[in-house]
Each structure stands twice: as structure tokens, then as C-alpha cells.
MOPAC internal coordinates of N, CA, C and O (Angstrom, degrees):
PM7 1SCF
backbone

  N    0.0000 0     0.00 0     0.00 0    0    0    0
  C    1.4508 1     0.00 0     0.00 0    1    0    0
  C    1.5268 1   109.62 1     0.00 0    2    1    0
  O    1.2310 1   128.87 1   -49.19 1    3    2    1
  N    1.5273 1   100.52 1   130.81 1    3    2    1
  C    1.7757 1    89.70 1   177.26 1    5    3    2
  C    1.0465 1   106.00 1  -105.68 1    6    5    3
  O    1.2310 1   119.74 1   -12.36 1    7    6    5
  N    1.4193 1   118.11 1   167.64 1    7    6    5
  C    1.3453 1   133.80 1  -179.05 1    9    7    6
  C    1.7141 1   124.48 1  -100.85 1   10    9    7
  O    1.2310 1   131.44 1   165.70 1   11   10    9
  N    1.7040 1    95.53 1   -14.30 1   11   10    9
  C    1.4970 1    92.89 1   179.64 1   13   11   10
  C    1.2414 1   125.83 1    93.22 1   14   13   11
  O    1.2310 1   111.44 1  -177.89 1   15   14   13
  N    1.3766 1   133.72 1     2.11 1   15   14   13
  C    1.1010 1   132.51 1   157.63 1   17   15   14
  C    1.2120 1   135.39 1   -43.30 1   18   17   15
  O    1.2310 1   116.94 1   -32.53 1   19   18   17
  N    1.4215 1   123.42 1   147.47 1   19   18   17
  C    1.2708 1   154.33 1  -154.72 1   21   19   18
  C    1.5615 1   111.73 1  -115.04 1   22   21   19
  O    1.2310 1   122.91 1   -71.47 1   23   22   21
  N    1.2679 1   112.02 1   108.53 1   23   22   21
  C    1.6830 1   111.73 1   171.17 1   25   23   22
  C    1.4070 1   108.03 1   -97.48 1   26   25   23
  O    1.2310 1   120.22 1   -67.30 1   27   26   25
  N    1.7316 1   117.18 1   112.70 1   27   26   25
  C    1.4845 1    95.36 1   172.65 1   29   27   26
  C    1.5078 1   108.38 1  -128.54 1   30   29   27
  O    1.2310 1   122.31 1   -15.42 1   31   30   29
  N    0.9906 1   113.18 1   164.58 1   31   30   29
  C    2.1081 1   137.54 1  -156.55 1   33   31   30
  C    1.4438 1   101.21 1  -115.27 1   34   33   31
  O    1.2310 1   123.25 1   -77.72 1   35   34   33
  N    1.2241 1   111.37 1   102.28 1   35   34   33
  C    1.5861 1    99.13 1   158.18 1   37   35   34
  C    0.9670 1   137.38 1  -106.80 1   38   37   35
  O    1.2310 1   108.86 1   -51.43 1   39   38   37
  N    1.9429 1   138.45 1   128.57 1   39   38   37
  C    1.3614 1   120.30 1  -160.90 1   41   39   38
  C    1.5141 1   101.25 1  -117.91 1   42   41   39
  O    1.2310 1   124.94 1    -5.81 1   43   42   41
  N    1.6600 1   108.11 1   174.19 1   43   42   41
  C    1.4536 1   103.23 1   170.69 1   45   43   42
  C    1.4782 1    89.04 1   -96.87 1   46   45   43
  O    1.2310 1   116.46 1     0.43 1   47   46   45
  N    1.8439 1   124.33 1  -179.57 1   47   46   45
  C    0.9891 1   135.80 1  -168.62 1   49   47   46
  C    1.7690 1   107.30 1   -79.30 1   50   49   47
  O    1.2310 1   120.63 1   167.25 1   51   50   49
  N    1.2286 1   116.40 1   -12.75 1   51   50   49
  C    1.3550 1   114.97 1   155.38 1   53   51   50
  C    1.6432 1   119.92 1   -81.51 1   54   53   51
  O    1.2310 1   113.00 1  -168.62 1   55   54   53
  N    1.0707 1   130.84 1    11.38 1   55   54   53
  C    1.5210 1   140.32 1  -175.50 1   57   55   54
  C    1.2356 1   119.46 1    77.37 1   58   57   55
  O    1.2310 1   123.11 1  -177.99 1   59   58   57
  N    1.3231 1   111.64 1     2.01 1   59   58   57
  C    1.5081 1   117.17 1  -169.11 1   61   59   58
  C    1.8666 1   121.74 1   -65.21 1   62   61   59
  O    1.2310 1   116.85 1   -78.51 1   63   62   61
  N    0.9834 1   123.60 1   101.49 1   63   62   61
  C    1.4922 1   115.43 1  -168.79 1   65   63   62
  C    1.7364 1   111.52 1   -32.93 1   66   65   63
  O    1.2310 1   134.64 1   -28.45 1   67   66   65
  N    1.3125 1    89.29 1   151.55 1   67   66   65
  C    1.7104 1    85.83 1   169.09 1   69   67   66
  C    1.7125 1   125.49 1  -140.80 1   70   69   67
  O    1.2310 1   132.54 1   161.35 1   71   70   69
  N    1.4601 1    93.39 1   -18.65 1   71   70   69
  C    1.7390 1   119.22 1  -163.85 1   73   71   70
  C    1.5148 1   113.54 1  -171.54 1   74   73   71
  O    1.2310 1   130.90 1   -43.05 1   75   74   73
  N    1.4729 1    96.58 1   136.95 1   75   74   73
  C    1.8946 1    90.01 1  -178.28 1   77   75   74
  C    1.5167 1    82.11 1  -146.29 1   78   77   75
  O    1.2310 1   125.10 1   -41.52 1   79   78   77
  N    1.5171 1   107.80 1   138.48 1   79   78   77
  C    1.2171 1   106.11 1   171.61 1   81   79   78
  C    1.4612 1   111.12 1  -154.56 1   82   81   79
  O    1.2310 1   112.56 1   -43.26 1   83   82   81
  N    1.2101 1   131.65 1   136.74 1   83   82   81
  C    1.7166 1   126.27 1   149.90 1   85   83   82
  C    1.4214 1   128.17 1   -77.93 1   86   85   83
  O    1.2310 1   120.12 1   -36.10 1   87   86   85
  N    1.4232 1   117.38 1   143.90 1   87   86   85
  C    1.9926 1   116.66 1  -178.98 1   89   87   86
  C    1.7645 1    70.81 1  -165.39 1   90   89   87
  O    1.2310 1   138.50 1    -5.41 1   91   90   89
  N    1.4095 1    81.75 1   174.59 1   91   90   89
  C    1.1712 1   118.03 1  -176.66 1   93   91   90
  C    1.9971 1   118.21 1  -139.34 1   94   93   91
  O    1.2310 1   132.39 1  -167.73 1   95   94   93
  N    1.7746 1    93.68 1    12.27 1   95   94   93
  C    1.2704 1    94.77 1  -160.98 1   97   95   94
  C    1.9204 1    83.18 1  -132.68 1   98   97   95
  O    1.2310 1   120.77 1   -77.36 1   99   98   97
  N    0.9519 1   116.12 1   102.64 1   99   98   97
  C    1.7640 1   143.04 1   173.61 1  101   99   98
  C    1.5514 1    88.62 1   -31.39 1  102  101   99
  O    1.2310 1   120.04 1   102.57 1  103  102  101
  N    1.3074 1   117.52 1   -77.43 1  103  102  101
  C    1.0817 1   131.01 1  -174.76 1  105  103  102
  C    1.8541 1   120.54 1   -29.41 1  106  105  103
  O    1.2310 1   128.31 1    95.57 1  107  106  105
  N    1.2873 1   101.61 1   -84.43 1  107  106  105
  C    1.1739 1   106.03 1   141.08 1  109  107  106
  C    1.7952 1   141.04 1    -8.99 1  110  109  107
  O    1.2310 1   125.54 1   135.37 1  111  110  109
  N    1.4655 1   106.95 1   -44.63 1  111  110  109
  C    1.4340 1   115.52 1  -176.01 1  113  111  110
  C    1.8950 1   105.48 1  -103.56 1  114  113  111
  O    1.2310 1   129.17 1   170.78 1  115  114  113
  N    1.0620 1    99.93 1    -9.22 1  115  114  113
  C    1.5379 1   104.85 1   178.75 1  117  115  114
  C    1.5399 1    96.87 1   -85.36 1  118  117  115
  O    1.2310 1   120.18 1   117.62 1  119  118  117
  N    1.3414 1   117.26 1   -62.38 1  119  118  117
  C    1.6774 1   106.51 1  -165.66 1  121  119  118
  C    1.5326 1    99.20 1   -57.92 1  122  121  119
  O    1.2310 1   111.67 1   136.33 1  123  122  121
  N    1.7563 1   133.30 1   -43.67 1  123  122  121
  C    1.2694 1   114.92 1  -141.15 1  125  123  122
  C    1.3339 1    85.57 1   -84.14 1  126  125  123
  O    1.2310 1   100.43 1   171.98 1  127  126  125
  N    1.7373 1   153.08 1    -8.02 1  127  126  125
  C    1.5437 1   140.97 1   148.54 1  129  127  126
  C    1.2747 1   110.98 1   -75.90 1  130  129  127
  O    1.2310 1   117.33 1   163.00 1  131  130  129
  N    0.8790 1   122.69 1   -17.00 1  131  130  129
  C    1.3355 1   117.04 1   175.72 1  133  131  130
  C    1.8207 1   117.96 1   -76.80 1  134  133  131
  O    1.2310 1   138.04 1   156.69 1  135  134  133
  N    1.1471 1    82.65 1   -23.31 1  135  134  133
  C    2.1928 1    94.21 1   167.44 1  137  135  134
  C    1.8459 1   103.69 1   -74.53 1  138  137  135
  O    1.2310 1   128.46 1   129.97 1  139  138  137
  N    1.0787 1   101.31 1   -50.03 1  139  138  137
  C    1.5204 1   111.89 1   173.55 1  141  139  138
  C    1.4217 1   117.32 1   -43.05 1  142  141  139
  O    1.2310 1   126.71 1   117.65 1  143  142  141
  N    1.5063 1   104.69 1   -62.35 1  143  142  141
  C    1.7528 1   104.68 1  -178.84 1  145  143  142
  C    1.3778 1   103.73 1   -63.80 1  146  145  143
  O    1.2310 1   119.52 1  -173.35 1  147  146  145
  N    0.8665 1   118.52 1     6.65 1  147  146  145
  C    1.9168 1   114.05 1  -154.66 1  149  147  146
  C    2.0617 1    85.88 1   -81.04 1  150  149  147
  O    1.2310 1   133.24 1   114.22 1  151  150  149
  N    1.7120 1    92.02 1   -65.78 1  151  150  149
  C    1.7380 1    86.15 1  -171.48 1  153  151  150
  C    2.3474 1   108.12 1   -77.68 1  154  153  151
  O    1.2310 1   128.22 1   152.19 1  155  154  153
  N    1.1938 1   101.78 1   -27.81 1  155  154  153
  C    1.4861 1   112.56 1   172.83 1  157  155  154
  C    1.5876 1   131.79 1  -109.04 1  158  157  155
  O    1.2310 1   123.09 1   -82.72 1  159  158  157
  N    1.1164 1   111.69 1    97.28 1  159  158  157
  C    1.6102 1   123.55 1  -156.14 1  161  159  158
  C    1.7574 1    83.63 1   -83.66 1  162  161  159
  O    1.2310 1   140.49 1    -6.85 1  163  162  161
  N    1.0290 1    77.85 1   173.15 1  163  162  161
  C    1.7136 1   113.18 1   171.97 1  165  163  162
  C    1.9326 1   105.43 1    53.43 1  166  165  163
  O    1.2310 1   119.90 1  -132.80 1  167  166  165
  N    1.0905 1   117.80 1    47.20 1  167  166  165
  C    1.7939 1   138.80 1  -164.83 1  169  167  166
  C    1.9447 1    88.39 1   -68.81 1  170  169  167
  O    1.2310 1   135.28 1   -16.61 1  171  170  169
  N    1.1950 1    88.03 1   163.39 1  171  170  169
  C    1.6504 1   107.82 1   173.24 1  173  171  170
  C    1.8580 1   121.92 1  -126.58 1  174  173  171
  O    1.2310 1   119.18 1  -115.30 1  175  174  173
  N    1.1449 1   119.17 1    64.70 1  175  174  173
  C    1.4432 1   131.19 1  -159.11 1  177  175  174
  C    1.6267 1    82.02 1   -72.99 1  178  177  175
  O    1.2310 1   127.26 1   -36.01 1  179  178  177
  N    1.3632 1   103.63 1   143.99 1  179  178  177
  C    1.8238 1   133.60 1   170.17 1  181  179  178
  C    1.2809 1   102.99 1  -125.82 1  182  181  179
  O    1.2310 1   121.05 1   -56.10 1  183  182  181
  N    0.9581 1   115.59 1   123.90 1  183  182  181
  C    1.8996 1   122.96 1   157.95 1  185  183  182
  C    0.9888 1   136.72 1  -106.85 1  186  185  183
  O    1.2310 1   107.48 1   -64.05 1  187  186  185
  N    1.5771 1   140.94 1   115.95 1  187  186  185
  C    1.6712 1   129.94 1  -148.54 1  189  187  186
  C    1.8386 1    85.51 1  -129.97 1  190  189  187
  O    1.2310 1   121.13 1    -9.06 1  191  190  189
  N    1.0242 1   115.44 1   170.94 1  191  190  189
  C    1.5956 1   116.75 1   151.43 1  193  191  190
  C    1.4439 1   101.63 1   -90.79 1  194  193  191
  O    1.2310 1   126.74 1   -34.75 1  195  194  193
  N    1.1413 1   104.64 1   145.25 1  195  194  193
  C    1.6664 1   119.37 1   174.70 1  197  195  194
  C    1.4603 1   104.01 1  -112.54 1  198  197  195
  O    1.2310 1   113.36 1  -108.47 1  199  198  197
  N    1.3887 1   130.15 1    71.53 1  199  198  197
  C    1.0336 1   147.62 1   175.42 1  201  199  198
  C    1.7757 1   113.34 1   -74.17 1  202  201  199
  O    1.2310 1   120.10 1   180.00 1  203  202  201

């Protein structure tokens, strides 16, 4: 049984990695990039299923 998880990538606007994380809870993955854009604007979020 899957659960549905979410793998997501965060870059700065130079491609530079910054954050990789799995949730399964939207909510959750918005605030913890959303701390990110806070000091680094213009971010590059990727979303895969992490199946």
C-alpha cells in the first residue's frame, strides 16, 4: 500500500542545491520552502513521487 509521498528538490536560481525532502503532507512542504524563499527568492522546487 502506498502512501503517496512527495520527493521535493529545492534550488537557488543559480541551480545550486539547497533542500531535498519527502512528506506526503502539501501543507507541510509549502511552509518548510516557504522558510527558504523567505531569505532566497526566486527558488527552483522539483517534484517527483517518492514511491
Amino acid at each position: 500500500m502506498s502512501i503517496g509521498m512527495i520527493r521535493y528538490r529545492v534550488e537557488d536560481p543559480d541551480g545550486r542545491f539547497l533542500d531535498e525532502f519527502s512528506t506526503n503532507a502539501p501543507d507541510f512542504a509549502e511552509e518548510r520552502i516557504d522558510r527558504i524563499r523567505k531569505y532566497v527568492p526566486g527558488l527552483t522546487v522539483t517534484e517527483t513521487p517518492d514511491d
